[in-house]
C-alpha positions as CSV (number, residue, x, y, z in Angstrom):
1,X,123.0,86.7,88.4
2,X,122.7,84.3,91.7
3,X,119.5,82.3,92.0
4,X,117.4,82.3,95.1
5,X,118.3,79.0,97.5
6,X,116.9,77.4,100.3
7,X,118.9,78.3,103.1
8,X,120.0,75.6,105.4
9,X,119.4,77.3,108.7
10,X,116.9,76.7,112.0
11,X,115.6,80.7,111.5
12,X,115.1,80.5,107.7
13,X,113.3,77.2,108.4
14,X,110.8,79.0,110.3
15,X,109.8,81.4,108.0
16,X,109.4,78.6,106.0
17,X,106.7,77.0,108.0
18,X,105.4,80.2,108.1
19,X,106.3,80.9,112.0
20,X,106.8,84.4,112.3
21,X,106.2,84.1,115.8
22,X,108.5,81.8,116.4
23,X,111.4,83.6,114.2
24,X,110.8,86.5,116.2
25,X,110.9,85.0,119.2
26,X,114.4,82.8,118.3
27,X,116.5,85.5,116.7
28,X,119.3,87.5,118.1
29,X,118.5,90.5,119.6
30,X,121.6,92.1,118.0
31,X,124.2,91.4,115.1
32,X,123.4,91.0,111.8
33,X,121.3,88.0,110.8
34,X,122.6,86.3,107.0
35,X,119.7,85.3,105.0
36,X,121.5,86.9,101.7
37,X,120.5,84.9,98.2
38,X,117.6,83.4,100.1
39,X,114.0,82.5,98.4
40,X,111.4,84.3,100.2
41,X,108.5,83.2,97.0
42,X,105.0,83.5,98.5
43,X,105.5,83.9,102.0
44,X,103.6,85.9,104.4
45,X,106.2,87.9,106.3
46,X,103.9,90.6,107.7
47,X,104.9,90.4,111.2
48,X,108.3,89.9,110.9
49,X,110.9,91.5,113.3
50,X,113.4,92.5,110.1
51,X,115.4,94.7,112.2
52,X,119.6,93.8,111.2
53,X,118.3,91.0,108.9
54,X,120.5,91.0,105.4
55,X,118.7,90.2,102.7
56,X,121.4,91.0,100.0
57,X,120.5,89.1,96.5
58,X,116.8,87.5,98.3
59,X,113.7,86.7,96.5
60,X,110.5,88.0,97.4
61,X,108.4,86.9,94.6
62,X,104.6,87.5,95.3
63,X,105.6,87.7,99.2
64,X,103.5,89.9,101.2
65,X,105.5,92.2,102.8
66,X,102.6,94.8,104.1
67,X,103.5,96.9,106.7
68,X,107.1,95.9,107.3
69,X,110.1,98.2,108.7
70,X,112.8,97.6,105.9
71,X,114.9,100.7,107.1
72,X,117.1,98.2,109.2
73,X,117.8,95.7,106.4
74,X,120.5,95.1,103.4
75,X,118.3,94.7,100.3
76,X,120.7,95.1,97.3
77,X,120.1,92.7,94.8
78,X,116.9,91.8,96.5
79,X,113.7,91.0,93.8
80,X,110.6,92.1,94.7
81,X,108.7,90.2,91.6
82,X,104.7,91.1,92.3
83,X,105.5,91.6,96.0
84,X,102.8,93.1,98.2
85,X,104.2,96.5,99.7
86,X,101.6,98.3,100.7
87,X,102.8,100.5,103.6
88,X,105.9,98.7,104.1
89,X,108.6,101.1,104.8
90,X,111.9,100.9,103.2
91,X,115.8,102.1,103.5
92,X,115.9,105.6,102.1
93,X,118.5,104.6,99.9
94,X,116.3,103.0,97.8
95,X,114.3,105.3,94.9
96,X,110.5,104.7,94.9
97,X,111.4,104.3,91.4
98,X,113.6,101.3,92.1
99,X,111.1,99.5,94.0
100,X,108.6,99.9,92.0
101,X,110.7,98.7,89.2
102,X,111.4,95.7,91.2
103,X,107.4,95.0,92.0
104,X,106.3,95.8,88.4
105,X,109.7,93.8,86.7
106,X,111.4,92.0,88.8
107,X,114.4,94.3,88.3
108,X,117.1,93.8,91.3
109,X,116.9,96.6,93.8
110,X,120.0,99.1,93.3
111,X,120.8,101.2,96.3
112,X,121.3,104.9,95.6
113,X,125.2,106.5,95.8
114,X,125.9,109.8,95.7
């Protein structure tokens, strides 16, 4: 299993510092954007643009992740460990079942196949 890193980039530094603002204002507007295997632990990411961000293999430990729009992103792999969900709106090929695994366990997130 990969551990969560620090990721040596300017946009993953602002979340960081916790400037959302500035994150949103600094990213591409299109392309993918590669934060995959990245430690997310604790951080208030409520108004984040997550639109084409990949967060394959992240770690959201306790982050508060209320209200986001998760439809755009890559999450599989991704630990939601005692996350804060609440009305955040993820890709439909993820089960509630497999989130709330995640929240509750810490299990990786497993993207449904058919």
């Amino acid at each position: 299993m990969s551990q969560p890193k620090l990721l040596d980039t300017p946009l993953y530094a602002l979340l960081h510092k916790d400037d959302i603002r500035g994150f949103n204002q600094e990213r591409p507007e299109i392309g993918t954007i590669d934060m995959r295997g990245g430690d997310f632990r604790g951080l208030d990411l409520r108004d984040l643009n997550a639109t084409g961000i990949d967060f394959t293999d992240a770690y959201f430990r306790s982050a508060d992740l209320r209200g986001l729009d998760l439809r755009g992103c890559s999450l599989e792999g991704a630990s939601l460990a005692h996350a804060q969900i609440s009305g955040a709106y993820f890709p439909p090929e993820l089960t509630a079942d497999e989130i709330l695994m995640s929240v509750n366990f810490g299990t990786r997130l497993r993207y449904r196949t058919k």
